[in-house]
GUVO-589795 format. One record per residue (C-alpha): z, x, y; residue number from 1. Coordinates in steps of 0.02 Angstrom, whole numbers, plus 50000, padded with zeros to 5 digits. Example, Ala and Ser with C-alpha at 12.3 -4.5 7.8 and 13.67 -1.06 7.14 Angstrom:
<atom><w>50390</w><u>50615</u><v>49775</v><k>1</k></atom>
<atom><w>50357</w><u>50684</u><v>49947</v><k>2</k></atom>
This chain:
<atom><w>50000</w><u>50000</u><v>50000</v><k>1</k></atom>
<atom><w>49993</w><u>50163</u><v>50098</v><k>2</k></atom>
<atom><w>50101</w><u>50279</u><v>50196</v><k>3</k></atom>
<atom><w>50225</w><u>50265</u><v>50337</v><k>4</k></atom>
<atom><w>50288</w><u>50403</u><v>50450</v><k>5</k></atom>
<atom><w>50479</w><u>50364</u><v>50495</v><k>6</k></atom>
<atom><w>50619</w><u>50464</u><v>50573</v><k>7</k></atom>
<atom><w>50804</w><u>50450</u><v>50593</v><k>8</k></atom>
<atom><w>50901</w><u>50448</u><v>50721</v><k>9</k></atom>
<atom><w>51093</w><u>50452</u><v>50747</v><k>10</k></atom>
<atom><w>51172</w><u>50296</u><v>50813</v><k>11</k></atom>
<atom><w>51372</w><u>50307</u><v>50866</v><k>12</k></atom>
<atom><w>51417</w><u>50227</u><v>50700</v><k>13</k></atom>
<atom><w>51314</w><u>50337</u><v>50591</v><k>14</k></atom>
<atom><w>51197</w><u>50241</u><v>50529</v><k>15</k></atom>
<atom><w>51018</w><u>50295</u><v>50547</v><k>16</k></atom>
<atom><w>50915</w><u>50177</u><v>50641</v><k>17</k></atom>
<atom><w>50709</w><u>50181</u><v>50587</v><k>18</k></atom>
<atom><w>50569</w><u>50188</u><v>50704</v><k>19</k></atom>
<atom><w>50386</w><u>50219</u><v>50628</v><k>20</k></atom>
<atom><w>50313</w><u>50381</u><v>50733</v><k>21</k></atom>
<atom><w>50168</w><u>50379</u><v>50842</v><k>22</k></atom>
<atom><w>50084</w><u>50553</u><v>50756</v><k>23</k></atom>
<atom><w>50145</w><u>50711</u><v>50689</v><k>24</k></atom>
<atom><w>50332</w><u>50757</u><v>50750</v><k>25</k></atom>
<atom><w>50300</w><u>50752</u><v>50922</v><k>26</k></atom>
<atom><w>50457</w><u>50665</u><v>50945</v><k>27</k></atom>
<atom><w>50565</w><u>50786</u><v>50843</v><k>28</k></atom>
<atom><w>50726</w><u>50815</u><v>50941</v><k>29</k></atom>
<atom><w>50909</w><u>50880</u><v>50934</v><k>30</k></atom>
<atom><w>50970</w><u>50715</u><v>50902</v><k>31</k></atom>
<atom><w>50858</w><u>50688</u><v>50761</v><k>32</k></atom>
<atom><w>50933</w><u>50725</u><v>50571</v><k>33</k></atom>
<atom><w>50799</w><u>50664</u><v>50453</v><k>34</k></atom>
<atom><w>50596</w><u>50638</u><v>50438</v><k>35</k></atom>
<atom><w>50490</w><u>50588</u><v>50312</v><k>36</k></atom>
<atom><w>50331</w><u>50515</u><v>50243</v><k>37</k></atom>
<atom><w>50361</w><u>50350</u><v>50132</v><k>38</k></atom>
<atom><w>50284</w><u>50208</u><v>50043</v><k>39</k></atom>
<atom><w>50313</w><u>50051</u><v>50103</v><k>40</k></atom>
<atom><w>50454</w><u>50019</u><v>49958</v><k>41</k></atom>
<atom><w>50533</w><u>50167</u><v>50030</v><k>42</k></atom>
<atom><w>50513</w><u>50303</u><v>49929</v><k>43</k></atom>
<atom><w>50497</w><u>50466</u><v>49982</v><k>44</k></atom>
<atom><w>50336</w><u>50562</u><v>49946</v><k>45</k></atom>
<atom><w>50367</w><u>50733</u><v>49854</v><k>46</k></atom>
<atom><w>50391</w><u>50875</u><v>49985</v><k>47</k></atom>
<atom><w>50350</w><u>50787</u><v>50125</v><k>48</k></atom>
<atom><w>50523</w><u>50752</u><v>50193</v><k>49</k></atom>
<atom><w>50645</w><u>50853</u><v>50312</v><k>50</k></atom>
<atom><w>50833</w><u>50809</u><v>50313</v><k>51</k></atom>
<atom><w>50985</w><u>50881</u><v>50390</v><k>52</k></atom>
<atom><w>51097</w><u>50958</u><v>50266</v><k>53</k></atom>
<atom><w>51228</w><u>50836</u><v>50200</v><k>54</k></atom>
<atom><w>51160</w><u>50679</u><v>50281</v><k>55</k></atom>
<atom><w>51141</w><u>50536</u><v>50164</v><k>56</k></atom>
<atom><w>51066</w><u>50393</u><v>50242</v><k>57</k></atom>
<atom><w>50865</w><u>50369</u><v>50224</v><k>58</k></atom>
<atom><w>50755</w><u>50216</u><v>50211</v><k>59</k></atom>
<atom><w>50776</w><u>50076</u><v>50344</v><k>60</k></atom>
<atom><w>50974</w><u>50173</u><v>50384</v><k>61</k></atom>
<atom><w>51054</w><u>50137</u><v>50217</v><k>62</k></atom>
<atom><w>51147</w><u>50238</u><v>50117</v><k>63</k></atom>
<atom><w>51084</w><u>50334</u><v>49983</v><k>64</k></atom>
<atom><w>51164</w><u>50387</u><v>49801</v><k>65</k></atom>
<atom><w>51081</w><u>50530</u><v>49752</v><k>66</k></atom>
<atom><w>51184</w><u>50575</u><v>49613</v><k>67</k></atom>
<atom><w>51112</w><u>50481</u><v>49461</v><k>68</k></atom>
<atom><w>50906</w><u>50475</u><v>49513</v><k>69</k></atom>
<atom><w>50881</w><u>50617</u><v>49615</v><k>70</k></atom>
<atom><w>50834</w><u>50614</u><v>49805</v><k>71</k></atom>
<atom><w>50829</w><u>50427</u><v>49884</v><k>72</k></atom>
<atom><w>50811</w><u>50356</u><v>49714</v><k>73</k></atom>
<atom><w>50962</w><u>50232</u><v>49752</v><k>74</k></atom>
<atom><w>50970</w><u>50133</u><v>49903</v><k>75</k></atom>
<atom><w>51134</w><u>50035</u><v>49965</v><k>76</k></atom>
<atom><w>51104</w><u>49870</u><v>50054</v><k>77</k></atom>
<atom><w>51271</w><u>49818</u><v>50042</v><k>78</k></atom>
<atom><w>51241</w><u>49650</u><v>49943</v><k>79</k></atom>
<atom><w>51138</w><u>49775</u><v>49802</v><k>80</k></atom>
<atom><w>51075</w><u>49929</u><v>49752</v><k>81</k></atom>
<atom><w>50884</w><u>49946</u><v>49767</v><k>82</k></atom>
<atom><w>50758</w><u>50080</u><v>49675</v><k>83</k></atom>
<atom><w>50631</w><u>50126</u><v>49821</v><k>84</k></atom>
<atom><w>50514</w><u>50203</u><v>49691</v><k>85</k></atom>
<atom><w>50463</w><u>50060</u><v>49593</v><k>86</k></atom>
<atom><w>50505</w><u>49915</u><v>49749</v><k>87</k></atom>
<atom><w>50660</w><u>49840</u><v>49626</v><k>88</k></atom>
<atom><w>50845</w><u>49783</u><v>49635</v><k>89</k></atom>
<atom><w>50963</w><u>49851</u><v>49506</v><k>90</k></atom>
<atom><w>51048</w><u>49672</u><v>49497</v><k>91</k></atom>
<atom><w>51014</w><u>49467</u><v>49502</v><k>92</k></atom>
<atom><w>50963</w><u>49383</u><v>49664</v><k>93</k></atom>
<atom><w>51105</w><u>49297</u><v>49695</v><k>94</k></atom>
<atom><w>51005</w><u>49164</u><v>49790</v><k>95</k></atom>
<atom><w>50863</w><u>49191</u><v>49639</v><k>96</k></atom>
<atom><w>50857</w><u>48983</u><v>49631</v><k>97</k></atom>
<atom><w>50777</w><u>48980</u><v>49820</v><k>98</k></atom>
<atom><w>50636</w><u>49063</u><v>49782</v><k>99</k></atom>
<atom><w>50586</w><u>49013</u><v>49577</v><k>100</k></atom>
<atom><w>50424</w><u>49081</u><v>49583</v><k>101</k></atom>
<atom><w>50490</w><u>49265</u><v>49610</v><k>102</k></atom>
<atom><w>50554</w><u>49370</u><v>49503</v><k>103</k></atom>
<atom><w>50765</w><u>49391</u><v>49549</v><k>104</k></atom>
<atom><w>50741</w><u>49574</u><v>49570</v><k>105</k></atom>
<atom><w>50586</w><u>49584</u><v>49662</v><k>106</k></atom>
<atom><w>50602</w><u>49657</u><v>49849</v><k>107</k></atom>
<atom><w>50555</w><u>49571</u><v>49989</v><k>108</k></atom>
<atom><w>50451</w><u>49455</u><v>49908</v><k>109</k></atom>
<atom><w>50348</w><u>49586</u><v>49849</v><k>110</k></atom>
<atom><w>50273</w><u>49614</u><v>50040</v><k>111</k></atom>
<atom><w>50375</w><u>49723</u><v>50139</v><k>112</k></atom>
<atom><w>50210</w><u>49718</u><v>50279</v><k>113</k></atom>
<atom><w>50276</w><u>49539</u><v>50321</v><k>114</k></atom>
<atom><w>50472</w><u>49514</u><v>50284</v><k>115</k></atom>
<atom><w>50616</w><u>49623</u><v>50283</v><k>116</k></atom>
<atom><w>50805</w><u>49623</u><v>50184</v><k>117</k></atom>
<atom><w>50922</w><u>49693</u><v>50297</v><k>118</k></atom>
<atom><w>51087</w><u>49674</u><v>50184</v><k>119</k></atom>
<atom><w>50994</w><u>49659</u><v>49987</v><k>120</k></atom>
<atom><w>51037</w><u>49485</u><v>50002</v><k>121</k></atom>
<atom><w>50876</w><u>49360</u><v>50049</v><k>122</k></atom>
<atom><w>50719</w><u>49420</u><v>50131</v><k>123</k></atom>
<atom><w>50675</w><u>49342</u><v>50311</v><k>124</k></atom>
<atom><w>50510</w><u>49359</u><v>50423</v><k>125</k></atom>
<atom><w>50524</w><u>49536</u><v>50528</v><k>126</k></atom>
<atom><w>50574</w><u>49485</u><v>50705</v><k>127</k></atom>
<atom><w>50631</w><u>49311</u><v>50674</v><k>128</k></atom>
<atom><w>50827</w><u>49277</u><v>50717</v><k>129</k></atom>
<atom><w>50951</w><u>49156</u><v>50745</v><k>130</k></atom>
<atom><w>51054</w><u>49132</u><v>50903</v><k>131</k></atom>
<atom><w>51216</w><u>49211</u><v>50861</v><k>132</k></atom>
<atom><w>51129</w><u>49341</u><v>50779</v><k>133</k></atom>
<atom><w>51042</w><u>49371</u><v>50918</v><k>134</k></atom>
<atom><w>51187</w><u>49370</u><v>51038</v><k>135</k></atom>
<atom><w>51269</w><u>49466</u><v>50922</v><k>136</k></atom>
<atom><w>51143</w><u>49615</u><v>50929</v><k>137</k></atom>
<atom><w>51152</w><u>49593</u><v>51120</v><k>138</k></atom>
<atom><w>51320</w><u>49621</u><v>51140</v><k>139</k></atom>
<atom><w>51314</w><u>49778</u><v>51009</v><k>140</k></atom>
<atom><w>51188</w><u>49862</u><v>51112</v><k>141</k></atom>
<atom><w>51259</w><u>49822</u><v>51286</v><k>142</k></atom>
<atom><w>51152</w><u>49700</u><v>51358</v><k>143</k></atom>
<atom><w>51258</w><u>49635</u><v>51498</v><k>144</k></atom>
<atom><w>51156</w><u>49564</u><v>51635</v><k>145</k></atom>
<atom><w>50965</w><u>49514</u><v>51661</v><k>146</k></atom>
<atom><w>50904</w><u>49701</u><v>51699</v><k>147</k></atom>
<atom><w>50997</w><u>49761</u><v>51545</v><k>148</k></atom>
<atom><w>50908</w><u>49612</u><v>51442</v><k>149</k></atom>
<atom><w>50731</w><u>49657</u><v>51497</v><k>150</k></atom>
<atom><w>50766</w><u>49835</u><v>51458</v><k>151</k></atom>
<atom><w>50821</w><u>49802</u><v>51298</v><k>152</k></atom>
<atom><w>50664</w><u>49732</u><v>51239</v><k>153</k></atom>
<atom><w>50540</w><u>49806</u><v>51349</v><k>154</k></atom>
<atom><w>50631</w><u>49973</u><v>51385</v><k>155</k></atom>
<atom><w>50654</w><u>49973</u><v>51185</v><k>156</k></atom>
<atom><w>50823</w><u>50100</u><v>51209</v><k>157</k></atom>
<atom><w>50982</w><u>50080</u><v>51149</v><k>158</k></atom>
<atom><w>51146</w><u>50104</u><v>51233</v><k>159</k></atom>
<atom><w>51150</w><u>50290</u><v>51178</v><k>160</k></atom>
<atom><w>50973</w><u>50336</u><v>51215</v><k>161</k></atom>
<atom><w>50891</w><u>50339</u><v>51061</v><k>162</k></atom>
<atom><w>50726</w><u>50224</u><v>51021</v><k>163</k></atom>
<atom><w>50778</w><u>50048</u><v>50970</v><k>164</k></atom>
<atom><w>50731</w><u>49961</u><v>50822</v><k>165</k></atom>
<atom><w>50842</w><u>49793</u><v>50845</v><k>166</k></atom>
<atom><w>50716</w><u>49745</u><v>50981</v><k>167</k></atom>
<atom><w>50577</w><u>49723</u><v>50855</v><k>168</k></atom>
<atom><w>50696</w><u>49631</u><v>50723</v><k>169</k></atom>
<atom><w>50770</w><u>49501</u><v>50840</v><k>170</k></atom>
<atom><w>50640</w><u>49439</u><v>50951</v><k>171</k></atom>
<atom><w>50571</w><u>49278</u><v>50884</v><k>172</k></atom>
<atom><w>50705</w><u>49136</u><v>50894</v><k>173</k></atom>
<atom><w>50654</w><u>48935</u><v>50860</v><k>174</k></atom>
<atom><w>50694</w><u>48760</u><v>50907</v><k>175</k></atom>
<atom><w>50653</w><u>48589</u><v>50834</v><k>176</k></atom>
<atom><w>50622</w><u>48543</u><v>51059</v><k>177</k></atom>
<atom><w>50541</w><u>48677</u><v>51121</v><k>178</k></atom>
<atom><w>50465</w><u>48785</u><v>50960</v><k>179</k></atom>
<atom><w>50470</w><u>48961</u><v>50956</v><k>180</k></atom>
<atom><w>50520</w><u>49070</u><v>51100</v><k>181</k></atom>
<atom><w>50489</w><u>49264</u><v>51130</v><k>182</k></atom>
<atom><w>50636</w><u>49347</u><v>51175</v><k>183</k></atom>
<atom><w>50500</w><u>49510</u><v>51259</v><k>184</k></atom>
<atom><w>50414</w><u>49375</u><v>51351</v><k>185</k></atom>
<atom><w>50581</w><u>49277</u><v>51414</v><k>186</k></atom>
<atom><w>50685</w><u>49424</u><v>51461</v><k>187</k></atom>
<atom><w>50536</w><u>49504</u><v>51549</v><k>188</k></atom>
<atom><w>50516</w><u>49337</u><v>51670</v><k>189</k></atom>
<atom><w>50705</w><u>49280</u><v>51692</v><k>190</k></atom>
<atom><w>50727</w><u>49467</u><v>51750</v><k>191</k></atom>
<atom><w>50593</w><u>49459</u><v>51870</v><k>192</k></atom>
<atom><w>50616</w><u>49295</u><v>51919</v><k>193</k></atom>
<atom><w>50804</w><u>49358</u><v>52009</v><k>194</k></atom>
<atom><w>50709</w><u>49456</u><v>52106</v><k>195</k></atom>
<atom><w>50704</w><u>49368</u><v>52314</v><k>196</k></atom>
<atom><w>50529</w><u>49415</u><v>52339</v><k>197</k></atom>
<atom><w>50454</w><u>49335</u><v>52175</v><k>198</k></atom>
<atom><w>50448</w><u>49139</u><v>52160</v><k>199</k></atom>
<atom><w>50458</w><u>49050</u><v>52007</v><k>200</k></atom>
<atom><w>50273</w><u>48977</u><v>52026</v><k>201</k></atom>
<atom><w>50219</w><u>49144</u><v>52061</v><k>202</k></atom>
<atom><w>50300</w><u>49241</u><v>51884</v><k>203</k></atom>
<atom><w>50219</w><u>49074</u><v>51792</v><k>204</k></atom>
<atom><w>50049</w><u>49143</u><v>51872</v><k>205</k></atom>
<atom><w>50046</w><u>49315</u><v>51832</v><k>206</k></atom>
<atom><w>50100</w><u>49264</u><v>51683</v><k>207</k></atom>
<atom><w>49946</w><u>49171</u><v>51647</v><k>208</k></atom>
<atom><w>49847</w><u>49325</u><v>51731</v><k>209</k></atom>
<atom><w>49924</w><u>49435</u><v>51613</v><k>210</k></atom>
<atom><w>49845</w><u>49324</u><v>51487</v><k>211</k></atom>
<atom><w>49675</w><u>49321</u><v>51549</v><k>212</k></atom>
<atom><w>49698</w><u>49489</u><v>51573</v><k>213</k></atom>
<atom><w>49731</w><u>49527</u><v>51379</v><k>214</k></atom>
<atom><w>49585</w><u>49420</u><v>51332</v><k>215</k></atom>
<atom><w>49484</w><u>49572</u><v>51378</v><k>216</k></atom>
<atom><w>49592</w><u>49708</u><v>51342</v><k>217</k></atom>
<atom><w>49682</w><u>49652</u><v>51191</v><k>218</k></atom>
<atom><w>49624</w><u>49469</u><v>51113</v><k>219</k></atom>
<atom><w>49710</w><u>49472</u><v>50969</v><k>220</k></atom>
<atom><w>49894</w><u>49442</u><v>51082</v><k>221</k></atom>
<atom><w>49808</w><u>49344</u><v>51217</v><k>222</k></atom>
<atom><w>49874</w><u>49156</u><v>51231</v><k>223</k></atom>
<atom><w>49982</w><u>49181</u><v>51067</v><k>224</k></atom>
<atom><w>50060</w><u>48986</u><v>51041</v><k>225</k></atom>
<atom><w>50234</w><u>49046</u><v>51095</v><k>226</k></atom>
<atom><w>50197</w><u>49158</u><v>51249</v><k>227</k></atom>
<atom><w>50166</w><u>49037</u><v>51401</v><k>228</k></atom>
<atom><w>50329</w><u>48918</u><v>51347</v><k>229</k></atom>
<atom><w>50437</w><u>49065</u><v>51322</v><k>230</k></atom>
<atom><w>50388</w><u>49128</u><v>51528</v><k>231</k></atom>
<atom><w>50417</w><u>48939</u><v>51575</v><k>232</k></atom>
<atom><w>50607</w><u>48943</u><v>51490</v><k>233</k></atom>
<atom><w>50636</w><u>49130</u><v>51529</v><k>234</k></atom>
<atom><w>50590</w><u>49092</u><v>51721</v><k>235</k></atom>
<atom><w>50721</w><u>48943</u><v>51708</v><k>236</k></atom>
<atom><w>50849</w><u>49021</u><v>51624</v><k>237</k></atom>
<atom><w>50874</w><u>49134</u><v>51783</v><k>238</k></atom>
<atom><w>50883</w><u>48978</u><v>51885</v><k>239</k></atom>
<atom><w>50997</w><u>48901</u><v>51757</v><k>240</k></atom>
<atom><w>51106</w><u>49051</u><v>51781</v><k>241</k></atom>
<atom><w>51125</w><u>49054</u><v>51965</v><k>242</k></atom>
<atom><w>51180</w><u>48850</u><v>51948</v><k>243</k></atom>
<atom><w>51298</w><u>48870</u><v>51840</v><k>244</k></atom>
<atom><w>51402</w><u>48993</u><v>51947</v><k>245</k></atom>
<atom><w>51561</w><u>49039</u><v>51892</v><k>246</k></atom>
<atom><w>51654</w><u>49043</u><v>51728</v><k>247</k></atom>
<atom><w>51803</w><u>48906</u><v>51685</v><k>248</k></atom>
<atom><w>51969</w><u>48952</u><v>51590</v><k>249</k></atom>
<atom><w>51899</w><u>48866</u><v>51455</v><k>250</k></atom>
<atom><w>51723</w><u>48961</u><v>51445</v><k>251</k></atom>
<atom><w>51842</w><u>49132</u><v>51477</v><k>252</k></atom>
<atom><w>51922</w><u>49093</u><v>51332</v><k>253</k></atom>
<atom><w>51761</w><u>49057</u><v>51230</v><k>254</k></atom>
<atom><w>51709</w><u>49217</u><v>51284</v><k>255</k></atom>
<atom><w>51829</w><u>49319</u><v>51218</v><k>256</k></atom>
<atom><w>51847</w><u>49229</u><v>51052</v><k>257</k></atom>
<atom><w>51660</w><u>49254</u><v>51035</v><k>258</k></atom>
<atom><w>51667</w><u>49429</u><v>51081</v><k>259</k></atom>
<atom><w>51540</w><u>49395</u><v>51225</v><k>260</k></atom>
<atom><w>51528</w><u>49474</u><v>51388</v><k>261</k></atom>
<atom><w>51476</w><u>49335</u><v>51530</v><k>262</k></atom>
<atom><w>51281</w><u>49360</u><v>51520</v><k>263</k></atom>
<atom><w>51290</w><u>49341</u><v>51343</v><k>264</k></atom>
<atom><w>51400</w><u>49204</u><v>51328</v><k>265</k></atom>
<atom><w>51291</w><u>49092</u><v>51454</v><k>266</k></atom>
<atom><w>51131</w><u>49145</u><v>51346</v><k>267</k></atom>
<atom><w>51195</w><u>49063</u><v>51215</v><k>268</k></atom>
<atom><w>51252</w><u>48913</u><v>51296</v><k>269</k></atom>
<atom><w>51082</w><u>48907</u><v>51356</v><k>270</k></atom>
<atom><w>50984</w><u>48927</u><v>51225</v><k>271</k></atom>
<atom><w>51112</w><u>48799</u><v>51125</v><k>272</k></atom>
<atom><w>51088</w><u>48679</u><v>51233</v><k>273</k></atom>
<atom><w>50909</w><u>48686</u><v>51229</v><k>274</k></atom>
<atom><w>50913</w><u>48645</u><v>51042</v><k>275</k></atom>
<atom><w>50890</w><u>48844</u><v>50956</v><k>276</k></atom>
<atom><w>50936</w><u>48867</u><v>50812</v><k>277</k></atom>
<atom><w>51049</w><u>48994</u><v>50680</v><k>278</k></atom>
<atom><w>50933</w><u>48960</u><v>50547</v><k>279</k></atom>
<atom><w>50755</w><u>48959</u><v>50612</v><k>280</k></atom>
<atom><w>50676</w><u>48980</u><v>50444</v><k>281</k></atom>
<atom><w>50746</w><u>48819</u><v>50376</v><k>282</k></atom>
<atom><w>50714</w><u>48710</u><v>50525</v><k>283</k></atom>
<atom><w>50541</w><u>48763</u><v>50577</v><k>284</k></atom>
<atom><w>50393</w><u>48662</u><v>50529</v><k>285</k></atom>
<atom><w>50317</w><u>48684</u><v>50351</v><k>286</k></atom>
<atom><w>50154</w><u>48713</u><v>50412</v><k>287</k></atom>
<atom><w>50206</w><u>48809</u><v>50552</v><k>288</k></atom>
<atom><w>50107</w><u>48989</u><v>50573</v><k>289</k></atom>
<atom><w>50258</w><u>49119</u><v>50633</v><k>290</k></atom>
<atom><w>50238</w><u>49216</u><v>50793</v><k>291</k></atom>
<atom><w>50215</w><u>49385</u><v>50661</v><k>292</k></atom>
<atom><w>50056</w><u>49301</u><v>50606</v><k>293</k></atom>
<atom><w>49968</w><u>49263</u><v>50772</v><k>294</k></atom>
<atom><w>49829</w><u>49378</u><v>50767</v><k>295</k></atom>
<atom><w>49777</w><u>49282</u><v>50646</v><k>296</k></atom>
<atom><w>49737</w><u>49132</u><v>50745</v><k>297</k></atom>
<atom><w>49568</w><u>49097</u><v>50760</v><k>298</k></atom>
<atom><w>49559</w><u>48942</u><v>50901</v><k>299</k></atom>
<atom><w>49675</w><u>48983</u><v>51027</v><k>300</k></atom>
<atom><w>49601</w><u>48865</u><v>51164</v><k>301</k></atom>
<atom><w>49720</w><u>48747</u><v>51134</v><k>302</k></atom>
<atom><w>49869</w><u>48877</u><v>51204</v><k>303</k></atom>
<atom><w>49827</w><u>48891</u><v>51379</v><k>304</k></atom>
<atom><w>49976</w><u>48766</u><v>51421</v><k>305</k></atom>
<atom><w>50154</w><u>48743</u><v>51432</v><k>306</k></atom>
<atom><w>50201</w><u>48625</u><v>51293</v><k>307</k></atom>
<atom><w>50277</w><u>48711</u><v>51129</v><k>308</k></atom>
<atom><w>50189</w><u>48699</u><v>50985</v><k>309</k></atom>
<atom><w>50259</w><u>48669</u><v>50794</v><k>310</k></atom>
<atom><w>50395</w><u>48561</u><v>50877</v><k>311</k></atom>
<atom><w>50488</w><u>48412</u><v>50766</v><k>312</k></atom>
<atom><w>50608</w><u>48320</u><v>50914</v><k>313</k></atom>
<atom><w>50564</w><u>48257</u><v>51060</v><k>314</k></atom>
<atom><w>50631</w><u>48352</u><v>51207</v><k>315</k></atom>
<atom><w>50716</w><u>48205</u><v>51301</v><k>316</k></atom>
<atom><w>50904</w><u>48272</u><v>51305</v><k>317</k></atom>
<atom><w>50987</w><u>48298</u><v>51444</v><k>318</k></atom>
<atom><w>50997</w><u>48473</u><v>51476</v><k>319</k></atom>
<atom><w>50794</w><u>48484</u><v>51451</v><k>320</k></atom>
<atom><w>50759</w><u>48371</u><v>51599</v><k>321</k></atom>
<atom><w>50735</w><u>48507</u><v>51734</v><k>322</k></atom>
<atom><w>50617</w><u>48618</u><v>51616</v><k>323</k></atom>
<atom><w>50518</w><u>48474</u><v>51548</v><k>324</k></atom>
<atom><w>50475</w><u>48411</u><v>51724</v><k>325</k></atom>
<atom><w>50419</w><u>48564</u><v>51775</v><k>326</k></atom>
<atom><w>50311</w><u>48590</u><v>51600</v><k>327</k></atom>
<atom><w>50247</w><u>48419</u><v>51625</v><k>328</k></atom>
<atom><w>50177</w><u>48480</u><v>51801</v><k>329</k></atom>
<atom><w>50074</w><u>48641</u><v>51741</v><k>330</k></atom>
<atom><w>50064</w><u>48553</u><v>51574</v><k>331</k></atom>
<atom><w>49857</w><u>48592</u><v>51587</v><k>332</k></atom>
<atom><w>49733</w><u>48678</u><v>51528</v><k>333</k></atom>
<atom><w>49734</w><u>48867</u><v>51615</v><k>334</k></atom>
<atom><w>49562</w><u>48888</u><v>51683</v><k>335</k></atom>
């Protein structure tokens, strides 16, 4: 299934974070304690890896047992153990009766191009999370305020200055309202949308410049399903922010017991309130075609306007109102 350049970096709690390379080693540095070339399974290739002496995490930063199968020839996920070279777990699926037409040690579904395992427990589309999960790797990584938020997925660092991975894995969150949303896209306009000299009419424009724009320079992302309603909620959520002002004793208290700073916590009462969900893979529509499969769109006419797509409520609640008026009003085709 071909090769894969990674390399390792050292996070502050020592687990190796991967990032595929752009060519060669160019960017080999201090902070860097392993590189290799592997298969997408994750095995190493014969003689074609470099490692620190007496570091022992590899593939995708989990530990590895070198003791019984020789060099990253046992792979801890936490949940299981898994054998990189032949793409197998060493133990039941747990969760084997979800997916009957798999075999319960099979990886990933057998197509670790498309979906990841992060603990050895049940596979799940690369980029697609839940909210708290999503807060969650917000708060681990810092993100504190609206700058902070854009960086974090368009900046694509980390609190201690190595590249970020968690960008790539937590960007795609869903609602049965308003569909899919990309976290990029929405960060990228609620950040510029704070700043005086930039309107909210005029960040919905470029955004649909940007869009034209790609058609030429890059089709295959141009006027993706999910891109246009995430501007329209990320451009809102800034406004959202500003109206809701300061924090009660009871949302103080939230906080803490949530482990949130203030800009996180009020994400996620956003985003709850708008109807996203912890469990996007269960609630999204059956026929639905996930944001990691948009270049594969053929028509995408039908995406030059603000109303989700693959959406299974109607967006009349309350705490829609504001955004849907405004949706309804650009709700056109984009000439």
């Amino acid at each position: 299934m071909g090769c894969k350049k990674l390399s390792y970096y050292q996070a502050e709690d020592l687990k190796m974070k991967p990032v595929q390379m752009k060519s060669g080693l160019e960017n080999f540095g201090p902070s860097q304690k392993m590189a290799l070339v592997g298969l997408s399974f994750g095995m190493v290739q014969p003689g074609r890896t470099g490692n620190s002496s007496n570091y022992r995490y590899g593939f995708n930063g989990m530990e590895s047992d070198d003791e019984f199968k020789g060099n990253e020839s046992s792979l801890d996920f936490g949940a299981r153990i898994l054998d990189p070279r032949v793409g197998r777990w060493l133990s039941l699926d747990p969760l084997a009766s979800k997916f009957p037409g798999f075999s319960p040690y099979n990886y990933t579904l057998n197509n670790p191009i498309l979906f990841v395992d992060p603990d050895g427990k049940e596979p799940t589309i690369k980029g697609t999370t839940g909210v708290s999960a999503l807060i969650k790797t917000l708060n681990d990584n810092n993100v504190h305020d609206l700058a902070s938020f854009e960086h974090f997925y368009r900046g694509n660092f980390n609190k201690s200055g190595s590249v970020n991975s968690e960008a790539g894995t937590s960007r795609y969150i869903y609602s049965k309202r308003w569909g899919w949303a990309d976290m990029k896209h929405f960060s990228f306009f609620a950040n510029k949308s704070d700043w005086t000299i930039l309107t909210q009419q005029y960040m919905l424009d470029y955004g649909e410049g940007h869009e034209r724009k790609s058609e030429k320079t890059e089709p295959s992302s141009a006027w993706d399903y999910e891109d246009l309603p995430s501007n329209l909620l990320g451009v809102y959520f800034e406004q959202w922010l500003e109206d809701k002002g300061g924090m009660t004793k009871e949302e103080k208290a939230k906080m803490k017991e949530n482990g949130d700073n203030e800009f996180t916590y009020r994400l996620r009462q956003y985003l709850t309130e708008l109807g996203y969900s912890d469990k996007p893979l269960e609630d999204k529509p059956k026929d639905n075609t996930l944001p990691s499969n948009e270049h594969y769109e053929i028509d995408k006419s039908k995406n030059k306007g603000y109303t989700p797509k693959y959406t299974s409520e109607k967006r009349d609640k309350k705490a829609d109102k504001k955004v849907k008026k405004f949706a309804k009003s650009k709700d056109k085709k984009v000439n």
